[in-house]
ROKOLTOR-84335 format. One record per residue (C-alpha): residue in one letter; z, y, x. Coordinates in steps of 0.02 Angstrom, whole numbers. Layout:
! ROKOLTOR-84335
r=a	Z=Z	Y=Y	X=X
...
This chain:
! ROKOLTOR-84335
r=x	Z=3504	Y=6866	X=2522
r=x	Z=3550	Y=7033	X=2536
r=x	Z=3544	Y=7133	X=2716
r=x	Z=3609	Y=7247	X=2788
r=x	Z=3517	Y=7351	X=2944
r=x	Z=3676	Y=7384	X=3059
r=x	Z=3585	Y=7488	X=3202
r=x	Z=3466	Y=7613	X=3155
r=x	Z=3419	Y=7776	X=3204
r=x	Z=3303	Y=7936	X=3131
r=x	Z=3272	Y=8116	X=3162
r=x	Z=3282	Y=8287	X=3069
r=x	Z=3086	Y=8291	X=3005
r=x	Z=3045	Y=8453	X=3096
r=x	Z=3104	Y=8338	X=3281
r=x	Z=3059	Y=8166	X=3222
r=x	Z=2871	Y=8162	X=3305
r=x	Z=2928	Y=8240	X=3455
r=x	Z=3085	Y=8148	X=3484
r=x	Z=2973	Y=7971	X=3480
r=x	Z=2824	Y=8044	X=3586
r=x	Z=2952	Y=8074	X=3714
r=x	Z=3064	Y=7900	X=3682
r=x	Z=2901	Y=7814	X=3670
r=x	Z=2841	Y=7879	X=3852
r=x	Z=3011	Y=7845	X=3928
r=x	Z=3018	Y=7685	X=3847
r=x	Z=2854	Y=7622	X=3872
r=x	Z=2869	Y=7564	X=3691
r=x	Z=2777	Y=7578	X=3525
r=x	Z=2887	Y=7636	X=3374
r=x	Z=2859	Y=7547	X=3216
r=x	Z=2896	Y=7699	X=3096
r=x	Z=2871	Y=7900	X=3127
r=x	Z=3080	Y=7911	X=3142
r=x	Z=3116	Y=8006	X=2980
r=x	Z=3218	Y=7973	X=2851
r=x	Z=3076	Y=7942	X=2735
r=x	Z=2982	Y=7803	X=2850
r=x	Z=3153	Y=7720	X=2863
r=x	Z=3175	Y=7715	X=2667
r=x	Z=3014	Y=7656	X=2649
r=x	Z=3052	Y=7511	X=2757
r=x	Z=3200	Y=7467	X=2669
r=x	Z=3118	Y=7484	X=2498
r=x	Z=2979	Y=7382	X=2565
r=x	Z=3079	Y=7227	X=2649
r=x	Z=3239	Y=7235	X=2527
r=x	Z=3367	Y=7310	X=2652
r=x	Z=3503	Y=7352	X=2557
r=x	Z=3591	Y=7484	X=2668
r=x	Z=3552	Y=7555	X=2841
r=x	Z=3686	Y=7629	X=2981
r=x	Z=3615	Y=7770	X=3043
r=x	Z=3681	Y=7800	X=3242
r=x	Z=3650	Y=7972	X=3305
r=x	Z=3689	Y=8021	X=3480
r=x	Z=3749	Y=8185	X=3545
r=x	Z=3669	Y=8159	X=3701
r=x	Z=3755	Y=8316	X=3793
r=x	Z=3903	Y=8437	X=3785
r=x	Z=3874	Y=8555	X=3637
r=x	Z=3787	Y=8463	X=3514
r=x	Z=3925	Y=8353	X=3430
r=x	Z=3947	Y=8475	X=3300
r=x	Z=3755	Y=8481	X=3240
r=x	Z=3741	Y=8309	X=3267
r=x	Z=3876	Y=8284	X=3137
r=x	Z=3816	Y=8414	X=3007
r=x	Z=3656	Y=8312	X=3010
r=x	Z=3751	Y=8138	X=3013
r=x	Z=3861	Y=8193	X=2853
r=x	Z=3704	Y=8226	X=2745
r=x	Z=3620	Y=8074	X=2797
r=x	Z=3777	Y=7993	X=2736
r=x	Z=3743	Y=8057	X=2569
r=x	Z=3580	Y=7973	X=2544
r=x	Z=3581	Y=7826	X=2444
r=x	Z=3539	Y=7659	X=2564
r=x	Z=3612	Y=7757	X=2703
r=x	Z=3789	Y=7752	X=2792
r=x	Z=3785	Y=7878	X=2960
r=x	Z=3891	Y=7859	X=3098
r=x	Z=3936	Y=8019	X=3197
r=x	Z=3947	Y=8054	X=3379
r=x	Z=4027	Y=8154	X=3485
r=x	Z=3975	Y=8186	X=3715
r=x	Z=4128	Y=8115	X=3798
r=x	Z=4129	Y=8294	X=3896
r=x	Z=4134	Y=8370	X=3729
r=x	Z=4273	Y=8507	X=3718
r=x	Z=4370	Y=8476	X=3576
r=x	Z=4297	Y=8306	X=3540
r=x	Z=4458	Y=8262	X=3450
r=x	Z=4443	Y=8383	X=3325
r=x	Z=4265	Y=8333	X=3311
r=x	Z=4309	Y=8154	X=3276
r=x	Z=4445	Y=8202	X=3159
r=x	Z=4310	Y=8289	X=3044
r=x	Z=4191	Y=8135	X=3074
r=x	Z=4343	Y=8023	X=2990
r=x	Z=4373	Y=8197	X=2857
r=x	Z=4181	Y=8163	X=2817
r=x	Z=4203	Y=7989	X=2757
r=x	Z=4092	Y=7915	X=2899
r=x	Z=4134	Y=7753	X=2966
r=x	Z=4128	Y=7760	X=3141
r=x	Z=4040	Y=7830	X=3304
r=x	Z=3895	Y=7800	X=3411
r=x	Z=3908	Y=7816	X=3623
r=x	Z=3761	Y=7772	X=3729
r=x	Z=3807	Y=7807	X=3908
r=x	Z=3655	Y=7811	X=3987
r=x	Z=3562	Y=7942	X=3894
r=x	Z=3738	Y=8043	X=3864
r=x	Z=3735	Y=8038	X=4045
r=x	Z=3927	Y=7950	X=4063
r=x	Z=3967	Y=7783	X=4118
r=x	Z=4062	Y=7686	X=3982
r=x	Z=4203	Y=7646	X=4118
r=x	Z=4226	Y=7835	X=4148
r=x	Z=4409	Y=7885	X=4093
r=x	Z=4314	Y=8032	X=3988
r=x	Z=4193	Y=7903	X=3890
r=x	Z=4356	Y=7767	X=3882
r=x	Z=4465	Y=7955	X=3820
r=x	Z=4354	Y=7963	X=3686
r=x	Z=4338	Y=7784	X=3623
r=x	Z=4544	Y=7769	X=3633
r=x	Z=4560	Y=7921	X=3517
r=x	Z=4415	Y=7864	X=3396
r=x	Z=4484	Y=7686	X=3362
r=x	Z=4680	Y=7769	X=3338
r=x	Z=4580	Y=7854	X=3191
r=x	Z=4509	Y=7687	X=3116
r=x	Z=4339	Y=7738	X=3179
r=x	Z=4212	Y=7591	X=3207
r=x	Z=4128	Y=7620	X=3377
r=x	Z=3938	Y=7575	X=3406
r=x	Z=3911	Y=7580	X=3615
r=x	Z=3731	Y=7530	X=3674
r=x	Z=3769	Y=7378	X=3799
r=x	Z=3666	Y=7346	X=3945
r=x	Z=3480	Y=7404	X=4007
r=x	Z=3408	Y=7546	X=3933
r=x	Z=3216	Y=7529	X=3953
r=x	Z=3207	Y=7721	X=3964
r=x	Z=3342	Y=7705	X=4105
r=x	Z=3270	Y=7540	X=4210
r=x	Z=3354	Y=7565	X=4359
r=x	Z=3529	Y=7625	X=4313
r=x	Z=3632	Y=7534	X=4190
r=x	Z=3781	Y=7623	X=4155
r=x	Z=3855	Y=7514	X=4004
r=x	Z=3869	Y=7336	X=4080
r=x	Z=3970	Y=7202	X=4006
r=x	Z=4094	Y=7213	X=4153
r=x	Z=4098	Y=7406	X=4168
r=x	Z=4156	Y=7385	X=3964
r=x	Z=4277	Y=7214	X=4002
r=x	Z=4375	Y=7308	X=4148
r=x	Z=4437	Y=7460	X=4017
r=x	Z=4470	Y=7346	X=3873
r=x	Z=4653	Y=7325	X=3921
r=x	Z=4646	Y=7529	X=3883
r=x	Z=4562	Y=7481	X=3718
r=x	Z=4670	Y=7376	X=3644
r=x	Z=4662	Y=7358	X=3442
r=x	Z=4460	Y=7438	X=3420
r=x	Z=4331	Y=7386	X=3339
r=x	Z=4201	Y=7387	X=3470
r=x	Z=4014	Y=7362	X=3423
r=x	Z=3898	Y=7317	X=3595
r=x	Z=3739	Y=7323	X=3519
r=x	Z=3577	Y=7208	X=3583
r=x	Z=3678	Y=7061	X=3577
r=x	Z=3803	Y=7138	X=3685
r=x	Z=3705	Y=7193	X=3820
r=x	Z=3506	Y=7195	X=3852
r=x	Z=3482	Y=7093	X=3998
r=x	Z=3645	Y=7041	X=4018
r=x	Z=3660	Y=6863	X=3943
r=x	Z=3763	Y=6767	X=4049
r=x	Z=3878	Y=6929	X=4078
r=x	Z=3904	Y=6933	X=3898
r=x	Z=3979	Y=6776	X=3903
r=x	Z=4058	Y=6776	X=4055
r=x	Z=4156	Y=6965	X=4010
r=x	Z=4161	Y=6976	X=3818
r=x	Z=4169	Y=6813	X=3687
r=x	Z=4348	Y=6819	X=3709
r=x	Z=4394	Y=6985	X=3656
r=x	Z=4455	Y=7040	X=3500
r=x	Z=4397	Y=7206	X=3510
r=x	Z=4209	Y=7157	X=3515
r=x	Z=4079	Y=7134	X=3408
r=x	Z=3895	Y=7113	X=3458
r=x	Z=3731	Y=7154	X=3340
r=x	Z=3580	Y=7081	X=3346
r=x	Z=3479	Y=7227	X=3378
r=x	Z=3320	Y=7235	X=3499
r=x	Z=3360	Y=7038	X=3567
r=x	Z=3287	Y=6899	X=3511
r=x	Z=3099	Y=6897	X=3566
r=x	Z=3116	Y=7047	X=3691
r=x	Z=3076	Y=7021	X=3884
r=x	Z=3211	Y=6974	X=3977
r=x	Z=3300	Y=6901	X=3829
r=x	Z=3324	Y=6692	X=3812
r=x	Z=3312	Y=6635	X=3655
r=x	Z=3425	Y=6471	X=3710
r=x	Z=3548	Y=6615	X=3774
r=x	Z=3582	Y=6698	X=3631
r=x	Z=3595	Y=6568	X=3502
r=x	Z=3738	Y=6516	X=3637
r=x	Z=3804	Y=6708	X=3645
r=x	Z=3810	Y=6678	X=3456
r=x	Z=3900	Y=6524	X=3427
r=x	Z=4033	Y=6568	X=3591
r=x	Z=4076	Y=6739	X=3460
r=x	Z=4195	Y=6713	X=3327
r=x	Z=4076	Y=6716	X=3176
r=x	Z=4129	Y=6864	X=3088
r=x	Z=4110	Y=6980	X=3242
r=x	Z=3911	Y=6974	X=3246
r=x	Z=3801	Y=7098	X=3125
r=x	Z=3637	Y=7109	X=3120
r=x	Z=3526	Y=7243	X=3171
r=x	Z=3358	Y=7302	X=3206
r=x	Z=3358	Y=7470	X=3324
r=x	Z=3220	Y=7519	X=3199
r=x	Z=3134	Y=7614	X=3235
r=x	Z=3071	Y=7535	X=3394
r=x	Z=3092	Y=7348	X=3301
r=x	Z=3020	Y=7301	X=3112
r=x	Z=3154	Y=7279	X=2999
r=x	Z=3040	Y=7130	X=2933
r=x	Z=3008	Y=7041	X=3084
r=x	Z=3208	Y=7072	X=3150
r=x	Z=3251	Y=6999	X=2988
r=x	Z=3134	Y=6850	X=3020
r=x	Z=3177	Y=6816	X=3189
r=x	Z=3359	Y=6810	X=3142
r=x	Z=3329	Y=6677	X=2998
r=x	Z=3223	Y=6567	X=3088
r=x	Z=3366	Y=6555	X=3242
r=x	Z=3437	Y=6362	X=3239
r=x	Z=3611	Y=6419	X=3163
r=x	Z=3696	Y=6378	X=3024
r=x	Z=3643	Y=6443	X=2842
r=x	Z=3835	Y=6516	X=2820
r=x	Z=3832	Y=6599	X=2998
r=x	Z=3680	Y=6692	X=2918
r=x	Z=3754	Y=6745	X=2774
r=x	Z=3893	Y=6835	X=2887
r=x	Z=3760	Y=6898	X=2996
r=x	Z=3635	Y=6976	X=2865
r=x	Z=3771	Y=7042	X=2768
r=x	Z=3933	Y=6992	X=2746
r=x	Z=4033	Y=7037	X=2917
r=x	Z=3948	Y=7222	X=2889
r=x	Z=4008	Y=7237	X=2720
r=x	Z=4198	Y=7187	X=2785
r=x	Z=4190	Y=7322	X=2913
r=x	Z=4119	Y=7486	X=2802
r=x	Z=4241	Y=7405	X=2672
């Protein structure tokens, strides 16, 4: 069956060890891989992933543009598609999403709580509106943060109250649509059009029932679920195992693994 790795993220090699000595102590994780592009390809070459999204984050104002530089050559290496990213305080953000969509990169990443911005802010919803009226795909991390315990600034809810704002995106809440935040998943976001959910840093984490999300992922309309890993703080290998041994059906798989990622990067 071929894969595809929906949520993954690496560094420029000269940052990569310092950027998951300092993720890793926020965290209080272990990474599986050293964050470059290299360790990542090895991975893939290793388990047979056929392509992995890349999802930078311009974590403050300023830094969109390098960000991007770095995100279009990443797109250039085979196995790889990059997503950009722009800070929702970014000035001239527009402009820097219409040279992500120039670029030929399929969409945009947003994690509130390390850019700093809840997702319900009117700059963070700004910047989502104009990035789907370009056809971008948009990646948001959904829920806890384990390097931000204590303030979760990308809740199911928060996202559900703006989606009448949102109408007609292609929303992606990774960790199964928010880490933590099973039963608000279902309560806020199976019925929405705009969402999609990946599997990323879920099944078999604390806090994370089993039971719960094999019922997040039959209340989803099938083709709106991708799967994911978060490497490199999961193993592609073991992500790809968990998902396969889950009590769904063999077809519901297929779209997982592969299929309803290959629709969306067309």
């Amino acid at each position: 069956m071929k894969i595809i790795d929906f949520h993954t993220h690496t560094f420029p090699a000269k940052l990569a060890h310092g950027a998951i000595s300092s993720l890793e102590k926020s965290s209080g994780t272990r990474a599986s891989l050293d964050g470059t592009n290299e360790s990542l390809l090895s991975s893939m070459r290793k388990y047979g992933i056929a392509k992995s999204v890349l999802m930078p984050i311009a974590v403050k104002p300023g830094n969109s543009h390098t960000i991007n530089t770095c995100a279009i050559e990443n797109n250039k290496i085979a196995g790889f598609v990059s997503f950009g990213s722009v800070h929702p305080y970014e000035e001239g953000y527009i402009e820097e999403l219409e040279r992500i969509k120039k670029a030929g990169l399929k969409g945009v990443k947003l994690h509130p709580d390390f850019q700093g911005v809840f997702i319900d802010d009117p700059k963070m919803v700004a910047v989502m509106r104009a990035a789907a009226d370009l056809g971008l795909l948009i990646t948001i991390h959904s829920g806890m943060d384990v390097s931000f315990p204590k303030l979760h600034r990308s809740t199911p809810k928060r996202l559900a109250s703006v989606l009448p704002e949102l109408k007609g995106a292609r929303i992606i809440c990774a960790h199964s649509g928010g880490y933590r935040y099973n039963d608000d998943v279902l309560e806020y976001l199976t019925e929405h059009p705009e969402i999609y959910i990946d599997t990323s840093y879920s099944i078999g984490q604390p806090g994370m029932d089993t039971h719960k999300l094999i019922e997040i992922y039959k209340s989803f309309d099938p083709a709106h679920i991708l799967f994911g890993t978060d490497s490199p703080w999961e193993d592609q290998q073991e992500s790809v195992n968990k998902v396969m041994s889950l009590p769904i059906e063999e077809d519901l798989k297929e779209k997982i693994m592969y299929k309803n990622a290959e629709t969306l990067l067309k």
